[in-house]
Legacy VTK file of the C-alpha trace (Angstrom):
# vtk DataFile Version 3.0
C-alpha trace
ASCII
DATASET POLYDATA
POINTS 260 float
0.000 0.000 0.000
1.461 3.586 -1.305
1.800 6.302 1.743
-1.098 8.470 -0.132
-3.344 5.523 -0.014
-2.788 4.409 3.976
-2.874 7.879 4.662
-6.651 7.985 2.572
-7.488 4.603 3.971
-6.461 6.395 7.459
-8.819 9.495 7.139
-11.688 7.588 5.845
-11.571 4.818 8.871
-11.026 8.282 11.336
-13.845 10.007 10.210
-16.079 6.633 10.128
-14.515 5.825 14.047
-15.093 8.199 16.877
-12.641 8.435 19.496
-14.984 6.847 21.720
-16.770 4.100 19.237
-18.733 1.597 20.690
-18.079 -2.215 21.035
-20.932 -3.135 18.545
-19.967 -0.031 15.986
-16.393 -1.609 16.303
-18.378 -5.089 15.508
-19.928 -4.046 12.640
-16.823 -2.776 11.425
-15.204 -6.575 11.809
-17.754 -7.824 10.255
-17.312 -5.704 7.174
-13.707 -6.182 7.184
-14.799 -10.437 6.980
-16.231 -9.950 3.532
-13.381 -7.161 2.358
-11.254 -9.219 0.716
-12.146 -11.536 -2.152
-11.576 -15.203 0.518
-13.517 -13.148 2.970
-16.760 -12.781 0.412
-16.373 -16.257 -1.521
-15.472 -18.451 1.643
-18.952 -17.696 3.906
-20.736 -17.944 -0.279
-18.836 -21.518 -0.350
-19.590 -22.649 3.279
-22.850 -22.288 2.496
-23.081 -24.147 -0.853
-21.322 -26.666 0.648
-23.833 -26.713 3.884
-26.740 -26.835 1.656
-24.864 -30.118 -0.978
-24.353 -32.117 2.603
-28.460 -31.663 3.396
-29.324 -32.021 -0.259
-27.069 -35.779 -0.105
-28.658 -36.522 3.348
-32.445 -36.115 2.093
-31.570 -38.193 -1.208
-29.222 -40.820 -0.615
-30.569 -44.239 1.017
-34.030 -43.014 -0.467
-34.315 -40.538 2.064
-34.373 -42.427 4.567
-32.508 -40.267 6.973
-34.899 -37.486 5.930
-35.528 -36.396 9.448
-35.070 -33.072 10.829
-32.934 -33.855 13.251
-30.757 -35.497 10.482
-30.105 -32.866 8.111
-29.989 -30.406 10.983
-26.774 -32.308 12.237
-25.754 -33.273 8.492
-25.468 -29.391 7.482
-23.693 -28.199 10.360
-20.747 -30.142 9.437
-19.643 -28.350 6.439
-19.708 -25.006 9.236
-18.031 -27.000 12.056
-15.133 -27.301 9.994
-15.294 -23.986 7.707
-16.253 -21.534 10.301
-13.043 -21.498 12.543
-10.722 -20.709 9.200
-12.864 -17.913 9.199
-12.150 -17.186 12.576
-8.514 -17.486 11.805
-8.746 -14.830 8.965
-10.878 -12.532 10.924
-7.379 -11.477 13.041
-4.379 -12.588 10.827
-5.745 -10.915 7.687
-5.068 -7.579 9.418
-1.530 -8.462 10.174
-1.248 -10.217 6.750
-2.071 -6.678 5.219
-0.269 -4.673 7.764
-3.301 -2.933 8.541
-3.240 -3.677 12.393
-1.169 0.454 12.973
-4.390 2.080 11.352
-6.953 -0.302 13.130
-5.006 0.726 16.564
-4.064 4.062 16.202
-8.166 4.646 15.529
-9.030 2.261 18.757
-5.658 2.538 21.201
-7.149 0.502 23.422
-6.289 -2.678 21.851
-8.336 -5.161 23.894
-11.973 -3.757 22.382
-10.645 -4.333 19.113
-9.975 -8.183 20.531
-13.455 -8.074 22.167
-15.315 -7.058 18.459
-13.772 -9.396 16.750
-14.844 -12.368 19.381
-18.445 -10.763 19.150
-18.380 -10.851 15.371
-17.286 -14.612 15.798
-20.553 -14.839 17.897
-22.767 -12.718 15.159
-21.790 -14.952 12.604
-22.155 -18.259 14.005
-25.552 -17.326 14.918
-26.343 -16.338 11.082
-24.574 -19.577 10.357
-27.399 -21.171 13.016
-30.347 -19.662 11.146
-28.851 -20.739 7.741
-28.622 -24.020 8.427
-32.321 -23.936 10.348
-33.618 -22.484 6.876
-32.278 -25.651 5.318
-33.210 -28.016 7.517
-37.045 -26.904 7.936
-37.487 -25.646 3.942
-36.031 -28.523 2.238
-36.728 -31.352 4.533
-40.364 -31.310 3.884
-40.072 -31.452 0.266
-37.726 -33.986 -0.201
-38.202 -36.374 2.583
-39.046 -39.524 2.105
-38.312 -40.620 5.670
-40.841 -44.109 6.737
-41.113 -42.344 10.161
-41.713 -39.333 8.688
-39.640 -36.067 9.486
-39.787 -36.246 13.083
-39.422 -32.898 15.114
-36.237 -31.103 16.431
-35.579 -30.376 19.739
-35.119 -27.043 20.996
-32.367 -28.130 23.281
-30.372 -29.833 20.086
-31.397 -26.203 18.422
-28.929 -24.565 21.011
-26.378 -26.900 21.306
-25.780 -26.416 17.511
-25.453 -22.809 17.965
-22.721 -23.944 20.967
-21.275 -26.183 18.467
-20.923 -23.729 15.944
-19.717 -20.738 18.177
-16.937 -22.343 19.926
-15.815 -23.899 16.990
-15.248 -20.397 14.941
-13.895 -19.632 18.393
-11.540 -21.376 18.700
-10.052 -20.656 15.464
-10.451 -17.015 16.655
-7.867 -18.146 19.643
-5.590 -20.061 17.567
-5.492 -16.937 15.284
-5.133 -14.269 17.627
-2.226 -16.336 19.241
0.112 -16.739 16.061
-0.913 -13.741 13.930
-0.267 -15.711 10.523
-3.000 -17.558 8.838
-1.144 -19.791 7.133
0.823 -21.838 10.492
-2.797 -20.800 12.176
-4.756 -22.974 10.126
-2.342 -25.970 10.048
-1.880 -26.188 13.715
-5.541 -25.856 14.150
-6.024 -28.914 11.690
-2.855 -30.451 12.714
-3.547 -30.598 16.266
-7.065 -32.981 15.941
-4.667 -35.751 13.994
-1.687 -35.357 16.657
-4.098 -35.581 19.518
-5.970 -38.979 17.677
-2.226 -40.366 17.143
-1.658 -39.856 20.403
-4.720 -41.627 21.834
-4.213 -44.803 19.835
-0.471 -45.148 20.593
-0.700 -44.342 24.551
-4.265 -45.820 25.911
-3.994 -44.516 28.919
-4.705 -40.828 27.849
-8.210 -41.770 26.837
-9.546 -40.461 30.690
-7.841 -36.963 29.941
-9.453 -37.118 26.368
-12.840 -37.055 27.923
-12.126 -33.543 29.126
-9.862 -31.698 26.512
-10.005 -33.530 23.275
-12.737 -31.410 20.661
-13.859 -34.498 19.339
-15.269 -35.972 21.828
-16.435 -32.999 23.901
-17.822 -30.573 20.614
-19.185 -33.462 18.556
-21.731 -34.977 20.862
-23.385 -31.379 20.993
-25.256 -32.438 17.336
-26.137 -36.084 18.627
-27.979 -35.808 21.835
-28.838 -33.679 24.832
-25.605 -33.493 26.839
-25.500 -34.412 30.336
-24.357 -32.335 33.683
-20.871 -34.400 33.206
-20.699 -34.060 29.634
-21.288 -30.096 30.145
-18.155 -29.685 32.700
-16.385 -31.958 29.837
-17.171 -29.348 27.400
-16.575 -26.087 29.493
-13.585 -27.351 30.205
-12.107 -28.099 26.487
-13.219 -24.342 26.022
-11.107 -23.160 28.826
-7.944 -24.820 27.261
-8.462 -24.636 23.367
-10.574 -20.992 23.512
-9.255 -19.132 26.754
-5.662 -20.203 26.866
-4.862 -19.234 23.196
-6.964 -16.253 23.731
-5.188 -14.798 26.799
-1.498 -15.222 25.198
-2.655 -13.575 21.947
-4.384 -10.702 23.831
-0.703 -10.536 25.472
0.879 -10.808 22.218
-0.633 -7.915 20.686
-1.084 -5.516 23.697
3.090 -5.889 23.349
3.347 -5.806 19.977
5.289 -2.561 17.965
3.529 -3.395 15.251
LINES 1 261
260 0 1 2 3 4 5 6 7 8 9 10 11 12 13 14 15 16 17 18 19 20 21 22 23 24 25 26 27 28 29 30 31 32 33 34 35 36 37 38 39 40 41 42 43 44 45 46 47 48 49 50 51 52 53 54 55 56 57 58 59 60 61 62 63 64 65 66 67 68 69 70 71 72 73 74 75 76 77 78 79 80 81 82 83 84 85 86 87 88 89 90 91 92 93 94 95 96 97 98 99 100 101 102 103 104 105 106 107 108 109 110 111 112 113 114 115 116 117 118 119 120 121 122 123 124 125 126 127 128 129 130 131 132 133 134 135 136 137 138 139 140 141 142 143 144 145 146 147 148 149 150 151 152 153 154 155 156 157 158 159 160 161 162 163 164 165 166 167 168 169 170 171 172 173 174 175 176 177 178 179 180 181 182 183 184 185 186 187 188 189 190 191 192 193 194 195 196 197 198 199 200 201 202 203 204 205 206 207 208 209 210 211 212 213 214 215 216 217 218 219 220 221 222 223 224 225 226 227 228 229 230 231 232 233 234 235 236 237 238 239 240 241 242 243 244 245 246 247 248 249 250 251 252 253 254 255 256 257 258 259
């Protein structure tokens, strides 16, 4: 970027941001910056192509017969479960990709409401990825459903343990990102770590009683299968305290002592 056009981009961001700007004004500006950039408006357009393929296959293949709400609910989540957190990754590195971060903080000096808008636009768009995948789910399954039990009914409960699902997922790509500030070793330790951990679990059986409480997969993944339990909830709060809050606390550090 020339000098002439930071110094632009500058003046148009300081007139749009008062000295004072509040945390959802500073939201709505991440979630502009998400679609800014041509992955940030073709990744959410793909995620959801992709969403509504998977619930398309699950209402057609076997002749329907897992053509239940509850089903394609689950079955288009999946696609989101694993795109959303890349997005969550590229909602903080693409600033420091772009070299970006010295305007975003010399318009907001106090560096941790910048942190806090981005986790709230993690939360915003997990909850439109929610009602996307409700649109699907109670739209298509109707027509195509050819379910012998018919379409069944889905829970409210299973409702908000997708939106769970989805939220600490994107998340937790949000703390892997804010952590490394790169997107590229972001996103490989955040897919790298799932295969490590599995590796680990099959050579050395006796981690499986640590797995119950930290490992994603099997403390995230029964959130789309069934009502969790009191036990399975403390499982899950505490996988989010070590995959969301640790990361999250040493890349708040990281960038309240960063020069930029």
């Amino acid at each position: 970027m020339s000098a002439m056009g930071a110094e632009a981009e500058l003046q148009a961001r300081a007139d749009e941001i008062p000295a004072a700007a509040g945390i959802f004004k500073l939201t709505r500006i991440e979630l502009r910056k998400m679609t800014d950039t041509r992955s940030g408006f073709w990744l959410p357009i793909a995620t959801a192509a992709i969403s509504l393929l998977v619930a398309i296959l699950t209402l057609t293949l076997r002749h329907g017969n897992f053509g239940t709400y509850s089903h394609v609910f689950a079955n288009s989540t999946q696609p989101l479960v694993f795109l959303l957190p890349i997005m969550g990754v590229l909602l903080v590195c693409s600033e420091w990709s772009q070299h970006t971060t010295l305007i975003t903080f010399v318009l907001t000096p106090r560096r941790w409401r910048v942190i806090a808008a981005k986790a709230l636009a993690c939360v915003f768009v997990s909850i439109a990825a929610l009602v996307f995948c409700l649109i699907v789910t109670f739209v298509l399954t109707p027509i195509i459903s050819k379910a012998p039990g018919g379409t069944g009914s889905l829970p409210l409960a299973m409702v908000g343990q997708g939106w769970v699902a989805l939220c600490t997922r994107m998340l937790i790509g949000f703390a892997f990102g804010t952590a490394i500030l790169a997107s590229s070793p972001a996103v490989v330790v955040y897919l790298l770590l799932p295969t490590v951990w599995a590796a680990l679990l099959a050579a050395i059986p006796g981690l499986d009683p640590i797995a119950r409480w930290i490992s994603t997969d099997q403390t995230l993944e029964p959130l789309l299968q069934h009502t969790l339990s009191a036990t399975e909830w403390v499982h899950f709060a505490t996988t989010v305290g070590l995959w969301v809050l640790v990361p999250l606390l040493i890349g708040a550090w990281r960038i309240r002592e960063s020069d930029l």
